[in-house]
C-alpha positions, 0 to 999 in steps of 0.5 A: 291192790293185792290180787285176791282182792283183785277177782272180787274188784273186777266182778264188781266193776263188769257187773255194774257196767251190766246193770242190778241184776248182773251186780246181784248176780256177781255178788253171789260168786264172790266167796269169803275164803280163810287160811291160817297165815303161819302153815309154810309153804302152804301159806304165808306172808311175802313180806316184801309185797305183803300178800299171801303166797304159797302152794294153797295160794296157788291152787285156790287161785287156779281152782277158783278160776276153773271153778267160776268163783272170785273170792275175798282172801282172809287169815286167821289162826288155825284152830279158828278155822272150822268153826268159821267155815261150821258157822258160815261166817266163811265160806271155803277154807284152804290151810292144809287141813287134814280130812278127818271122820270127825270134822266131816261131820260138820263141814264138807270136803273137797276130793284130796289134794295133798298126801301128807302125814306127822314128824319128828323134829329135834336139835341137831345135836340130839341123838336121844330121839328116833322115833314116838316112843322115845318121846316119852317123858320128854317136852314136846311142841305141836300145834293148838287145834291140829290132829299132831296134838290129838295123835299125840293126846292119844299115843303118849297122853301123861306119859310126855309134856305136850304143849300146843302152840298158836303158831308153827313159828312158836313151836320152832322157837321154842324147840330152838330155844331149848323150852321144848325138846322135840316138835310133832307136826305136819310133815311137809311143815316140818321138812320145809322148816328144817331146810330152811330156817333150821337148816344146821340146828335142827333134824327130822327123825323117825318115821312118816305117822299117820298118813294123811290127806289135806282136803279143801273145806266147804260149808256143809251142802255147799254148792261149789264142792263139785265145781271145785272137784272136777277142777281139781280133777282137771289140774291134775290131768293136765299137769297144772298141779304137778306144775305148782307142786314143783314150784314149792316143793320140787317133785310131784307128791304121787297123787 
């Protein structure tokens, strides 16, 4: 049984050994939480065990331990994300999602975990590219639905070709296979790929844009952002974040 299933098997079977009202009871703190499978190493698939892992992983899982909840673990494409949690058809997501003015008009958010901002990602080879402005009439991959195509939209509009894919590994493919010249993105994202699997063929290139913070999302007027805050807080005290921060991306971020 895969272990996000697990919290939600275990309230059941404790609350049936108490009775109804336990049952009922246990029901309400099982929640339905979504990520985007494709954001690494924030998320993705181990495909030897076929589970969900990652440094969201890990911190939802410690959150939701100190926050009291169990959950369901769900995966879909980013750009769906939002309007799921909007909608109420899930009640937390967690994918790395940038916390802007606009999306907090629909949707709550947790204190941020996560420092972040935007890169540029180009061929090993291409020396044509050192930062925004040299984007300029070039291809250029991001992300559907991310804030990279929306700072793009906004600083280049007509002035590049810009295409959003549904998948960060889409938008590396296609920069590997010479349909696009260069990939905007998430710059842990970005750095994450070029020493990995892009490790040779591709570089980052230019300046950290736009800084951002990732923060976890609620259903608006959710009752568990505060649970999750003050647990997020202690993580953070007690070096339980520093400690997960390390396992996937070796020092702490500074928060």
């Amino acid at each position: 049984m895969k272990p996000q299933l697990k919290r939600a098997a275990l309230a059941a079977s404790i609350a049936i050994g108490l009775g109804g009202a336990a049952l009922a009871n246990a029901d309400e703190h099982v929640l339905e939480v979504v990520t985007d499978p494709s954001f690494v190493p924030f998320e993705m698939m181990d495909q030897e065990s076929g589970e969900m892992v990652g440094f969201d992983m890990d911190i939802i899982s410690e959150l939701a331990d100190r926050a009291g909840f169990e959950y369901n673990l769900r995966t879909m494409d980013f750009n769906g994300i939002i309007p799921a949690v909007q909608t109420g058809n899930v009640d937390i997501a967690i994918a790395g999602i940038t916390i802007t003015d606009e999306r907090a008009e629909i949707v709550d958010f947790s204190d941020p975990y996560y420092d972040s901002g935007l890169r540029i990602l180009v061929g090993a080879n291409d020396d044509s590219v050192q930062d925004l402005e040299d984007l300029n009439g070039k291809k250029i991959g991001t992300k559907v639905g991310s804030t990279s195509y929306d700072f793009l939209q906004e600083n280049l509009g007509d002035d590049a070709d810009i295409t959003p894919y549904p998948g960060s590994s889409d938008m590396y493919m296609a920069l590997l296979g010479g349909s696009v010249d260069a990939v905007f993105y998430d710059a842990p994202n970005v750095g994450y790929f070029s020493q990995t699997k892009g490790e040779g063929r591709v570089k980052v290139v230019g300046d950290l844009y736009e800084g951002q913070q990732y923060g976890i999302v609620f259903v608006q007027g959710s009752e568990w952002v505060e649970p999750v805050n003050e647990a997020l807080a202690e993580m953070k005290e007690d070096g339980t974040y520093d400690e997960i921060h390390a396992k996937w991306f070796g020092s702490a971020s500074g928060e």
